[in-house]
C-alpha positions as CSV (number, residue, x, y, z in Angstrom):
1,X,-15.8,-15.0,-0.8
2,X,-12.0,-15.4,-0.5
3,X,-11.1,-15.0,3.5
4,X,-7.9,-12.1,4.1
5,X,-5.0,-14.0,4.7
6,X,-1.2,-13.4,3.7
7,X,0.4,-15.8,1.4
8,X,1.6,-16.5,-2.1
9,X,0.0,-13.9,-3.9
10,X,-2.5,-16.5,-5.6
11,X,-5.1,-14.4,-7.8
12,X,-7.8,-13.6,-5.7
13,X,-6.0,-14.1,-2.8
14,X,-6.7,-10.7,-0.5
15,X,-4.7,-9.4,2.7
16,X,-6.3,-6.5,5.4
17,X,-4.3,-3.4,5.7
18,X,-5.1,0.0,6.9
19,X,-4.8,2.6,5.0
20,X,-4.9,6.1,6.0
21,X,-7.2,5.2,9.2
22,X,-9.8,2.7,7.0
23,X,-9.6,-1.4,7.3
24,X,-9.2,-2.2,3.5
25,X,-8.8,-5.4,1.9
26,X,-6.1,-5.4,-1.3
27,X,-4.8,-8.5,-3.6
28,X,-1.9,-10.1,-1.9
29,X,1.1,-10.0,-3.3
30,X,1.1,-6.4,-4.2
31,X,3.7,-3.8,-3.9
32,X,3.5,-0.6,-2.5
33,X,4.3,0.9,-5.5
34,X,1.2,-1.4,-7.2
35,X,-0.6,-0.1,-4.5
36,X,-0.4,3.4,-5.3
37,X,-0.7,2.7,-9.1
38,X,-4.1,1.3,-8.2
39,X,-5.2,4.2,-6.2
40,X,-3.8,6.5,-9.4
41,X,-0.9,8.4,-7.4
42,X,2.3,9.2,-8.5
43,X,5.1,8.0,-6.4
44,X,6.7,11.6,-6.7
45,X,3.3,13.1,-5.7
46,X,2.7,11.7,-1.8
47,X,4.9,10.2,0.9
48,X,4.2,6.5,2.3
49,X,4.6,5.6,5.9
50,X,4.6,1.9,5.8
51,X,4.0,0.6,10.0
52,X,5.4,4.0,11.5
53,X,8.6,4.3,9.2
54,X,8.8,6.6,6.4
55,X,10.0,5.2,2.8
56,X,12.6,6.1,0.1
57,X,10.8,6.3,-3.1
58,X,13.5,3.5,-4.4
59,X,12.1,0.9,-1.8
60,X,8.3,1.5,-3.0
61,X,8.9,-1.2,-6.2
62,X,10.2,-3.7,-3.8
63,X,8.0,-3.7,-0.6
64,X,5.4,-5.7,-0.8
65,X,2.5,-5.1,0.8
66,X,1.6,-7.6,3.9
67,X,-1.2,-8.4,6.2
68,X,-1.5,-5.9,8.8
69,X,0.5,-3.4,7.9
70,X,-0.8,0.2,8.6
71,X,0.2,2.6,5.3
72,X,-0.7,6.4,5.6
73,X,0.3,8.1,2.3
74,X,0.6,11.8,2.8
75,X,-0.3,13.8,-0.6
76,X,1.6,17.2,-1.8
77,X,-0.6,19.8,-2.6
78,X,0.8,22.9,-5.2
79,X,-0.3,26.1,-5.2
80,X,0.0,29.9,-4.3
């Protein structure tokens, strides 16, 4: 079993967040925008609070995704 660390991003290599209140483990070296395409949300769909600070939709490609950091993603819901 491959222990959570931070790092290089080797494959298999895994880093601890928390995510929307619940300890996960994801591969390092991921983006938040990878992140949300391996949950299967749109970007334009939810909002992502990334360690208390709300982000642009243009930073989601570039931020990566590191050990510790506490992401709560905030989904819109349509309707009437």
């Amino acid at each position: 079993m491959t222990t959570p660390r931070s790092g290089s991003g080797n494959p298999g290599e895994l880093v601890t967040i928390v995510l929307n209140g619940e300890v996960r483990s994801v591969g390092a070296g991921l983006t938040v925008a990878g992140l949300l395409r391996s949950l299967e949300l749109h970007p334009g769909m939810v909002v992502v609070e990334r360690n208390r600070a709300i982000l642009p939709r243009e930073a989601l490609q570039a931020t990566p995704v590191e050990e510790g950091d506490r992401i709560e993603l905030v989904h819109f819901v349509g309707g009437g």
